[in-house]
C-alpha positions as CSV (number, residue, x, y, z in Angstrom):
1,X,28.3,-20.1,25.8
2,X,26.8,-22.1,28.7
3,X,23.8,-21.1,30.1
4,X,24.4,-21.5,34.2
5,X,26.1,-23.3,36.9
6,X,24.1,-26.5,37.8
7,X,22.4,-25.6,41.1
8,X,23.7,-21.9,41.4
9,X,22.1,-19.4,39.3
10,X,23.3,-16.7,42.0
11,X,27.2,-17.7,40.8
12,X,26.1,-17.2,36.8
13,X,24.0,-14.1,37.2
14,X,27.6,-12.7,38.9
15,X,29.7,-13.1,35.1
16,X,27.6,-10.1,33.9
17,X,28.4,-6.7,33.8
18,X,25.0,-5.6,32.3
19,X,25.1,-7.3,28.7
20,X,28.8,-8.3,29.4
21,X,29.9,-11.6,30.2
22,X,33.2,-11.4,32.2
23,X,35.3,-14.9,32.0
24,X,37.1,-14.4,35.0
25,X,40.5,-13.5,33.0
26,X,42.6,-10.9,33.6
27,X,44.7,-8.8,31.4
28,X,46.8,-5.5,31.5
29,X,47.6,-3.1,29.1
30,X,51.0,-1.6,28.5
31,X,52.0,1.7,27.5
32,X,52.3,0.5,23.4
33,X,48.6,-0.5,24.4
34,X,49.5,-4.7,23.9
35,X,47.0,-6.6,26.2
36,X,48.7,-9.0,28.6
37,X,47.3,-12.1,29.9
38,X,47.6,-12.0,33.7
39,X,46.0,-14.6,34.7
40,X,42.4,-16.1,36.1
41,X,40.5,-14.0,38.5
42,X,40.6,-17.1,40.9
43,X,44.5,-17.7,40.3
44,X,45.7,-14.2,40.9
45,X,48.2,-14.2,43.9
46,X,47.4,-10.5,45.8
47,X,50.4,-10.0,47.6
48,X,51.6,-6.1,48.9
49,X,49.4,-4.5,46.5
50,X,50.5,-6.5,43.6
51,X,48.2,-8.8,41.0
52,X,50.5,-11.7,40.0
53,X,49.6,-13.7,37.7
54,X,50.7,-17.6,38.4
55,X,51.9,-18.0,34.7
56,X,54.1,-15.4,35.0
57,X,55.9,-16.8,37.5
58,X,56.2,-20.1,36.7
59,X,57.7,-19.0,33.2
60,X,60.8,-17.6,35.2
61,X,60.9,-20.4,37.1
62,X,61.1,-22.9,34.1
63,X,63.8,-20.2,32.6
64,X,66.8,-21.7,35.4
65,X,68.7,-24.6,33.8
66,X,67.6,-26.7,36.7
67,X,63.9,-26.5,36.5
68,X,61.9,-29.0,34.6
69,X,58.7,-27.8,36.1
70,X,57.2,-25.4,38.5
71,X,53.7,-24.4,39.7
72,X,52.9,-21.5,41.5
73,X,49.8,-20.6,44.9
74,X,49.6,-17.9,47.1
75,X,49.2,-18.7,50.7
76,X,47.9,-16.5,53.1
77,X,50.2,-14.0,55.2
78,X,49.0,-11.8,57.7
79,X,51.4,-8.8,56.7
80,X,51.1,-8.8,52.6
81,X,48.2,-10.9,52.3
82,X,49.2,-13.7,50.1
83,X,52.9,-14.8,50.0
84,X,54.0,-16.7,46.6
85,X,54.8,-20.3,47.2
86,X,56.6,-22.3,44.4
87,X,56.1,-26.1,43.7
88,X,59.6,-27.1,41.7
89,X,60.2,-30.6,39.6
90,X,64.2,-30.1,38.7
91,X,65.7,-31.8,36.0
92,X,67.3,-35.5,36.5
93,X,70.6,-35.3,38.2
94,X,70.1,-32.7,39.8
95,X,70.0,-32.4,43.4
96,X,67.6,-31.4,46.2
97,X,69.9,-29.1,47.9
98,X,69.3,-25.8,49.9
99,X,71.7,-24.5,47.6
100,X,69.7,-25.3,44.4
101,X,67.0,-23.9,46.5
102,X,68.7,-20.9,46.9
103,X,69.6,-20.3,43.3
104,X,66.3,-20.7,42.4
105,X,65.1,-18.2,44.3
106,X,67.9,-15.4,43.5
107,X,67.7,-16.5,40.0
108,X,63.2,-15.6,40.3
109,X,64.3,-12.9,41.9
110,X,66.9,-11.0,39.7
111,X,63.8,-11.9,37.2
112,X,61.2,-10.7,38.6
113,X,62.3,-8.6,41.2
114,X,61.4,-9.5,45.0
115,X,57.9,-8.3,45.4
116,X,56.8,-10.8,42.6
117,X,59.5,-13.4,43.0
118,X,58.5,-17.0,45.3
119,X,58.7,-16.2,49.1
120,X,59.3,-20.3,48.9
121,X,59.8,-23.1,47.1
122,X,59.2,-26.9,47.6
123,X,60.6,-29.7,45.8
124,X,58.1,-32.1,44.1
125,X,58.9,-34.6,42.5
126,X,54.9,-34.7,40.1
127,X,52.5,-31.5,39.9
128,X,49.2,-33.2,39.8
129,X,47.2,-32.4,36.1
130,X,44.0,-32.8,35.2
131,X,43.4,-36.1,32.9
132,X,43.9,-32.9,29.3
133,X,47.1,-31.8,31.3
134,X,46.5,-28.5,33.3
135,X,48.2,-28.1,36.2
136,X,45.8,-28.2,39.5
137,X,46.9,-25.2,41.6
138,X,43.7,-25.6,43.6
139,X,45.2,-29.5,44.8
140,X,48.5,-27.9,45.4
141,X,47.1,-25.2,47.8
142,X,44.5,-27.4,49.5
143,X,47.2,-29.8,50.5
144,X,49.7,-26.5,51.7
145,X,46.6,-25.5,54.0
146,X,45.5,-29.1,54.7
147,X,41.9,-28.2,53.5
148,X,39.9,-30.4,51.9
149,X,41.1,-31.5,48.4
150,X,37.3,-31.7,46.5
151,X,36.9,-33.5,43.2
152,X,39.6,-35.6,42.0
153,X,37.8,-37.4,39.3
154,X,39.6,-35.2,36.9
155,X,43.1,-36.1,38.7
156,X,45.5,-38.0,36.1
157,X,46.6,-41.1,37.8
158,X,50.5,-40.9,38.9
């Protein structure tokens, strides 16, 4: 285990829960008592009361014949906090339509039902990855809120 955050002690004394360290994931239990990976503590979309998990999500998503890809934020709304916003790459040949659009999100829907479900999706054509492949939900939603986009150097080149 590493032993601090370079210049913040105050952020590593934080991961303890007396002798626990707590990795910032988050799981649920369900009623056969199977532990379910939710997601990270900084990832989790709080929207209406719910904890949704990204993943979760972005599985359904990649469940419609027409998705190749999909990434998943929350962006802020001032009535259930964080509204889920989807980033879609569809398959070849298929087209950027309102209807596709609409599909998607009945199809995430009947899923997941509407309280978990994307509020919106946008068409893109690349999700930026890190250089080992991981998806970099924290570039999508600095770009959706036009804040600063911070280190890049881990950014695989387009």
């Amino acid at each position: 285990m590493f032993r601090g955050y370079l210049g913040d002690e105050e952020r590593y004394s934080k991961c303890f829960f007396g002798e626990w360290y707590l990795s910032g994931d988050l799981a649920k239990k369900d009623q056969e008592g199977y532990f379910w990976f939710v997601g990270r503590k900084d990832d989790v979309i709080k929207s209406s009361g719910h904890l949704i998990g990204p993943f979760e999500v972005e599985s359904a998503l990649m469940e419609h014949s027409g998705v190749l890809e999909s990434a998943v934020i929350g962006i802020p709304d001032p009535i259930v906090g964080e509204k889920v916003k989807a980033f879609v790459v569809l398959r070849k040949n298929v087209p950027e339509t309102e209807q596709i659009k609409l599909e998607i999100l009945a199809f995430a829907r009947r899923r997941l039902g509407v309280a978990i479900a994307p509020r919106e999706i946008s068409f893109i054509k690349i999700l930026p990855r890190t250089k080992s492949g991981k998806i970099m939900r924290r570039l999508l939603k600095a770009r959706e809120l036009g804040l600063p986009e911070g280190d890049l150097s881990t950014v695989e080149a387009d």
